[in-house]
C-alpha positions in Angstrom: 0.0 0.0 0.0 2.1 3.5 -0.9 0.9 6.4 1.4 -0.8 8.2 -1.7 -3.8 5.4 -1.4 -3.9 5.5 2.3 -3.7 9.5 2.5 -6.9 9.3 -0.3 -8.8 6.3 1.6 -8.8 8.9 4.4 -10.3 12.0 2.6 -13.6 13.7 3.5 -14.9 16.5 1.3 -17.3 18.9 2.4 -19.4 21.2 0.5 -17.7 23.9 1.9 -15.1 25.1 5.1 -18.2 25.6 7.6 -19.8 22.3 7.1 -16.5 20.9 7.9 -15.3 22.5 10.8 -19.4 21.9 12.4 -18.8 18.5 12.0 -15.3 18.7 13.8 -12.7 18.1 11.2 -9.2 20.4 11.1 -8.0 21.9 7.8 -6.1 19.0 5.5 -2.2 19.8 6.8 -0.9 18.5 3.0 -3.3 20.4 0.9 -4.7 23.4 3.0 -1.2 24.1 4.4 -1.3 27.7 5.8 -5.1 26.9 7.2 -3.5 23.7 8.9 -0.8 26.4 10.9 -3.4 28.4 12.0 -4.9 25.5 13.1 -1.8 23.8 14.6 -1.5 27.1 16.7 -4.2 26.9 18.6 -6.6 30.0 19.7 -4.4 31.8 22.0 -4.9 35.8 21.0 -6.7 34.7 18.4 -11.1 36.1 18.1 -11.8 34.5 14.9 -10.5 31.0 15.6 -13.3 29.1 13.7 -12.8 25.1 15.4 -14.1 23.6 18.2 -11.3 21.0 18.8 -8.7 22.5 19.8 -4.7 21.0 18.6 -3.1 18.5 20.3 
């Protein structure tokens, strides 16, 4: 199994960004890579940080 067919086994598409984040999911950290930062940063100082679940 190469990674490419495991990363696209994995996939979930949404209709569009606020669908996505209702239903919990982060920004994809391969193909929404400056969204995935903000993310990965977490919501110190931050009013318009848009997830629930906050970074690990």
């Amino acid at each position: 199994m190469s990674r490419a067919k495991g990363y696209a086994e994995h996939r979930v598409f949404f209709a569009n960004e606020q669908d996505a984040i209702h239903a919990g999911y982060r920004p994809c950290g391969r193909c929404m890579v400056s969204r995935y930062k903000e993310w990965k940063s977490g919501p110190e100082g931050k009013e318009d940080y848009p997830w629930k679940q906050l970074p690990k």
